[in-house]
N, C-alpha and C positions, 0 to 999 in steps of 0.2 A: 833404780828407776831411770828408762830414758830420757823421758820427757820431765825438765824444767817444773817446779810447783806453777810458777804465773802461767804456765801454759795450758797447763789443767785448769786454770780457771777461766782462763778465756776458753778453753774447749766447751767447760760447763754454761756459762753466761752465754758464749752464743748458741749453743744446742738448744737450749732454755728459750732464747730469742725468736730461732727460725720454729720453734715446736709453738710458741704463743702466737708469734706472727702469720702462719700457715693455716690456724686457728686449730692445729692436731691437737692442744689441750687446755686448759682453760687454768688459772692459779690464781688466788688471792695475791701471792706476793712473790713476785721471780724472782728477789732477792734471797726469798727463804729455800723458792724450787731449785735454786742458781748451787746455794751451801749444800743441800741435799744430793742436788748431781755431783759436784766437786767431791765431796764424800766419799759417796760411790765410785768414780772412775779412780780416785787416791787409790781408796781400798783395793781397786780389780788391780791395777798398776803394780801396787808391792806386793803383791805377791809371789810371786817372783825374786825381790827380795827378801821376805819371811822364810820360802822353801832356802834360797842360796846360804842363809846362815842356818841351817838345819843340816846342811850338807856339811855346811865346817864343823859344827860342833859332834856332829858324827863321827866322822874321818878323825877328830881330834883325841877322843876317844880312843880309836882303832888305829893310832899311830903307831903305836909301840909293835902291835901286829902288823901293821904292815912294813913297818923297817924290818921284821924278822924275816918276812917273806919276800922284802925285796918289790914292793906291788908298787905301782906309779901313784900319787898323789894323782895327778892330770886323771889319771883314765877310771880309779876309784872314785874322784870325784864325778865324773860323767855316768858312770852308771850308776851311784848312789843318788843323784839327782833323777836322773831317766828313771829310775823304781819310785822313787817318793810322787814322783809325776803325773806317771800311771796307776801306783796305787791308789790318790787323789781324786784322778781323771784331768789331771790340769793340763790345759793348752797352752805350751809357752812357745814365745815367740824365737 
C-alpha cells in the first residue's frame, strides 16, 4: 500500500467532514461514518496487495517450471499479474 495507515484516516475523517459540512449527507455520528469510510478506502487500497501476493505464491508454484524453461521471474511476474487483473476487472494504478 502507498499511502501511510494515519493518512487514510485523515482522507476519511475529512471526506466525512466536507460531505456533513456541504450538507451532501446527513449522519448521527461521523465518528462511526469516519470508521466506515476508513474501512472502505483500507479495503480499495490493499488490493492491490492481496492480487501482488497471489502473483508470488503462483510463480512459487511454477518455479521449478520455469527454471526448466529458462522464463524471467520479472516478466512472469507481470503478465501473471496483467491476467489476474483483467480476469478480475481490476484497475490498478
Amino acid at each position: 500500500m502507498l499511502l501511510p495507515r494515519d493518512f487514510i484516516t485523515y482522507i476519511a475523517r475529512e471526506t466525512v467532514r466536507h460531505l456533513v459540512d456541504e450538507g451532501m449527507i446527513e449522519t448521527r455520528s461521523r465518528e462511526d461514518l469516519t470508521a466506515r469510510v476508513r474501512t472502505a478506502l483500507d479495503e480499495e487500497l490493499s488490493v492491490e496487495d492481496r492480487l501482488n501476493e497471489e502473483v508470488r505464491q503462483i510463480l512459487t508454484q511454477w518455479a521449478e517450471q520455469m527454471k526448466k524453461t529458462g522464463a524471467s521471474y520479472q516478466e512472469m511476474y507481470k503478465k501473471v499479474k496483467g491476467q489476474l487483473a483483467r480476469d478480475r476487472k481490476l484497475i490498478l494504478r
